[in-house]
N, C-alpha and C positions, 0 to 999 in steps of 0.2 A: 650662945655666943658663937658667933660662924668660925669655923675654921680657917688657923693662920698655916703660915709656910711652917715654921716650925714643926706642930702638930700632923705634918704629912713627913718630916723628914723621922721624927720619932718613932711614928707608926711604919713607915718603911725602912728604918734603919740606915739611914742616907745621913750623909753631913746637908746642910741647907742650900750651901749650894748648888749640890746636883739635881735638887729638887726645884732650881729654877731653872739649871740648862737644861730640866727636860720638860720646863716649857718654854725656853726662850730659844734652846738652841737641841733641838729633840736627837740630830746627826752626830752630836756628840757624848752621848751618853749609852752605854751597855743596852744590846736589846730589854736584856732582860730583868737588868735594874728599872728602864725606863717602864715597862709594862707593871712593873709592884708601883711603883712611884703613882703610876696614874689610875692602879687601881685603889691605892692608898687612898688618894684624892677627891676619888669619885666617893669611896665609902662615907667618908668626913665631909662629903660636901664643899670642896675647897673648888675656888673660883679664882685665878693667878690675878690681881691687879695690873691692869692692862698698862693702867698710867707709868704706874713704878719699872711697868718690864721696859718701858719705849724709853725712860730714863736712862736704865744700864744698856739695854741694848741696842739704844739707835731708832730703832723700829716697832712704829705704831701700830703695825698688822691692820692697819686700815688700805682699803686701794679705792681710788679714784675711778667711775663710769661715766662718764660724759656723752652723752646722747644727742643727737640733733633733733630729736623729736619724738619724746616719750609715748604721746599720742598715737602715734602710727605702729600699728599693731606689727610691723617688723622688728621695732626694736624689745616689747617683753619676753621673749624667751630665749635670745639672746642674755636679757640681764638679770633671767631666772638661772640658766644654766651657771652664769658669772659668776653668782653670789652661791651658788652648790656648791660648784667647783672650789671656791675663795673658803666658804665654809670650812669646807672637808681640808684646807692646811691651817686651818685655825684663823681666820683672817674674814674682815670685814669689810664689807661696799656701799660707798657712798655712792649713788648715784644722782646725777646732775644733766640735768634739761636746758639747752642752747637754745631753744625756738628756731631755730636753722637761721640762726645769728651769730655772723663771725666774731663780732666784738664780744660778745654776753661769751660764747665758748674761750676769747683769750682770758677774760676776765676770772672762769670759774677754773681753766688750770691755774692759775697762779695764785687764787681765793686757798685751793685743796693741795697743792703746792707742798706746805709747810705741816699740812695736818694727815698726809697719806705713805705710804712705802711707793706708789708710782700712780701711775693716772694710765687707766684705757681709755684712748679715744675715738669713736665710734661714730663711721662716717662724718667724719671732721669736714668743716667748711675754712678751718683758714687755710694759708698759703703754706708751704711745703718749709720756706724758709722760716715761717711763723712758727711752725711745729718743730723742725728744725731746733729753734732758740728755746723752746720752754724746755725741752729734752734734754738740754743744760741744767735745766735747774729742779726737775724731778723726774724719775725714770720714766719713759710712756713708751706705752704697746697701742700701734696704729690699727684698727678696725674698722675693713671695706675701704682702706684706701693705702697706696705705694707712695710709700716714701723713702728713697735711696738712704742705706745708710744707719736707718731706724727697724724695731722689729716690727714687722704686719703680719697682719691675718686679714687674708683678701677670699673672698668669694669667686671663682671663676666666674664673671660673666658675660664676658666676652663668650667666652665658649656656649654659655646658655642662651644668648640673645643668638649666634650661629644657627643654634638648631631650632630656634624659634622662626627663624627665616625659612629655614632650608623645609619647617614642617606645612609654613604657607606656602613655600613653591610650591611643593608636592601638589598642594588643595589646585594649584592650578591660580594665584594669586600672582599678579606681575605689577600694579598700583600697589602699594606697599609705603603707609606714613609711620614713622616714628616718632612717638610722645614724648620730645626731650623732659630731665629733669630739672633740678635746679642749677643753675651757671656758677660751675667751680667745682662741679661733683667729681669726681673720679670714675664713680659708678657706672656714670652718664656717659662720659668718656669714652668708659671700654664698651658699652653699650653700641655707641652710635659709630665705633670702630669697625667691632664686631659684623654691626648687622650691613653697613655700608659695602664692606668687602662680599660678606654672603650676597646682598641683591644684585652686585654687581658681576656676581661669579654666576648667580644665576640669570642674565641675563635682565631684568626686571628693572624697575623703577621705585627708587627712595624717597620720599617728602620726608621731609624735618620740619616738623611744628615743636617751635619751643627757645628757648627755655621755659618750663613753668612750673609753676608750685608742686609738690608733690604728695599732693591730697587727693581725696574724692571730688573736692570742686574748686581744682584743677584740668579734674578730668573733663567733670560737666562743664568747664567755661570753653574747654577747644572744641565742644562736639561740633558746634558750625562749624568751623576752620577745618574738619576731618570729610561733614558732608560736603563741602566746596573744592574738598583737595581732590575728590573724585575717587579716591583710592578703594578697594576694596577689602583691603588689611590691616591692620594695626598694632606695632607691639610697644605699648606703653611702657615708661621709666620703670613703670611696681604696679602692685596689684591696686594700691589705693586708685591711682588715675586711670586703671583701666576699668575699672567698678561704679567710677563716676564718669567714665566716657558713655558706659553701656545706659545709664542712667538719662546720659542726656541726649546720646542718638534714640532710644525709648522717646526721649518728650518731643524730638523731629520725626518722629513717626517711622525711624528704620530700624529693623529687628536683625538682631545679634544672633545665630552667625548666616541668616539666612541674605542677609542684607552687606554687614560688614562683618567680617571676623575679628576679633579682640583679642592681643595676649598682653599679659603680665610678666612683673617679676617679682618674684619670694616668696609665692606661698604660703602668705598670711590666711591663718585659720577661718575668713570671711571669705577666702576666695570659692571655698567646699561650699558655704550658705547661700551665697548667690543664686538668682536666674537668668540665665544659664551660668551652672558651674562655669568659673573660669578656667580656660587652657592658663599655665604659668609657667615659672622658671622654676625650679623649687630651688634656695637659693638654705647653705647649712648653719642659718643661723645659730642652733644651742653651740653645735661643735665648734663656731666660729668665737665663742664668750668660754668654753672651755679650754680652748687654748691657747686664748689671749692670758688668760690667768695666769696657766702653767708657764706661758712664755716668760710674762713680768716675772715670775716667783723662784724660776728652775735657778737663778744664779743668786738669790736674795741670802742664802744661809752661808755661800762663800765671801761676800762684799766684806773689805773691812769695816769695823766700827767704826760708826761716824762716818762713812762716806755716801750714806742716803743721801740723794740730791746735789752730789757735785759731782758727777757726771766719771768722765774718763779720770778726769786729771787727777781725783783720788782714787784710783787705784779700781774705780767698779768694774765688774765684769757683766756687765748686762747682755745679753745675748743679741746680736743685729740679724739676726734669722728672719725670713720673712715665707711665709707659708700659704699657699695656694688651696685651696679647698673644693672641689668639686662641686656643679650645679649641674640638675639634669631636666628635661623637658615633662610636665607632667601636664596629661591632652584629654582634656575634659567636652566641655560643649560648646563654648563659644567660641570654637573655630570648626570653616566647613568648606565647602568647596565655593571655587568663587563664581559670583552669580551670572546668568546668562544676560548677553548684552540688555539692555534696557532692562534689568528687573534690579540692580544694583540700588535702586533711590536714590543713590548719590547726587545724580542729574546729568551723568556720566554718556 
């Protein structure tokens, strides 16, 4: 017969209800009562009822991940690191797949809404004031994108697309195209912010192809539009479109980085498998899912009861911190020096 609450409060000498504030509310009970209590528990095999605790206290110890595209090897180890992180304060993640669909992402915060303690949303495609309004109705921590007001955990990459320029100037690069992302990104945003001012600081020239999807063939549908732009550079949205860019200047017959040079951004574990290793951005996704967690959670054990999901006006304290994260240039083989007049293939 599994062991009840009772039989952990016997064996530890506790009245029963301390034996559930030191699972439901652990900051409020004696170190040292709480460490018998949960060694108690462990011996006995005791496993707290998740249902029964959200009952008394508000909180389902579930959290919400919304992803714009679970596919793209940026987003697992961000929501490896999530679900650690989440773990390790006793707490559960749903994660949920947008298809880089603004409607299907309003749809599934407000599906998870009613069944979670908050929602991470991770690289969001609605609009500011969309996110904005759910944020009324269940706590959310915003991931790879700024939103005034709410908490983020933004990846610098502004700063990384900088130095992704300033590392083809050096090669001697002055044609220089940018692979936009998808139209409404943020990412894209700081991206083509970024890298605009750098080309222009270095005296050079910027092509903008795009917006466009942010896959592998993405990449491979602009390789024309890159050989015709004449340029000798390239620093793609993410590692996916610059891996199908290289792919598809390969089937026009011009080789990476002798021909054009290619970078990325994130630092997806396929950039290292490649040929030629991709140049990237390396961009901190686990620490970005580790402290989006911490962020939702660091105020969860002060909230009155009962004020999950109504925002200010009951009394929450959610934290509107937004934190910036370092990105740095990692200079592999598919970038080189830029090639001598007529050897480009471009047509240049």
């Amino acid at each position: 017969m599994p062991a009840t609450i009772r039989d952990v409060a016997r064996a530890s000498g506790v009245h029963i209800s301390t034996v559930s504030r030191t699972f439901s509310a652990p900051h409020l009970v004696n170190p040292e009562t709480r460490v018998r209590v949960l060694a108690c528990a462990e011996d006995l095999g005791y496993r707290p009822n998740r249902a029964a605790r959200a009952l008394i206290t508000g909180r389902t110890h579930n959290i919400g991940l919304i992803v714009a595209d679970i596919a793209n090897p940026f987003f697992p180890p961000l929501i490896k690191a999530a679900e650690g992180q989440a773990r390790h304060r006793d707490y559960h993640v749903f994660v949920a797949d947008t298809n880089e669909d603004q409607a299907a992402e309003e749809e599934l915060v407000h599906a998870l809404a009613k069944q979670v303690d908050g929602v991470l949303l991770c690289s969001p495609r609605m609009s500011n004031s969309l996110i904005e309004q759910v944020s009324r109705e269940v706590p959310v921590v915003v991931i790879n994108r700024q939103v005034a007001g709410l908490p983020c955990v933004m990846m610098d990459v502004g700063h990384g697309a900088r130095l992704a320029i300033e590392h083809l100037l050096g090669l001697g690069h002055r044609r220089i195209a940018l692979l936009g992302g998808p139209r409404g990104s943020w990412t894209n945003r700081e991206i083509r912010r970024a890298a605009g001012a750098a080309v222009r600081a270095g005296g050079a020239e910027l092509t903008v192809l795009g917006p466009n999807h942010p896959t592998e063939t993405g990449g491979v549908a602009v390789a024309d539009q890159v050989r015709r732009s004449g340029v000798t550079a390239v620093l793609a949205y993410n590692d996916l479109m610059a891996i199908g860019l290289i792919e598809g200047l390969d089937a026009l017959g011009l080789r990476v980085p002798q021909d054009v040079s290619v970078v990325g951004v994130d630092d997806i574990a396929l950039s290292r498998l490649t040929r030629p290793k991709l140049t990237t951005v390396a961009t901190p996704t686990a620490a970005a899912g580790r402290t989006a967690v911490d962020m939702l959670l660091q105020h969860d054990s002060d909230a009155p009861r009962g004020a999950r999901g109504r925002g200010a006006a009951a009394g929450d304290r959610r934290t509107t911190a937004q934190v910036m994260l370092q990105t740095e240039l990692v200079v592999r083989d598919s970038t080189g020096p830029v090639p001598p007049p007529g050897r480009d293939g471009t047509g240049a």
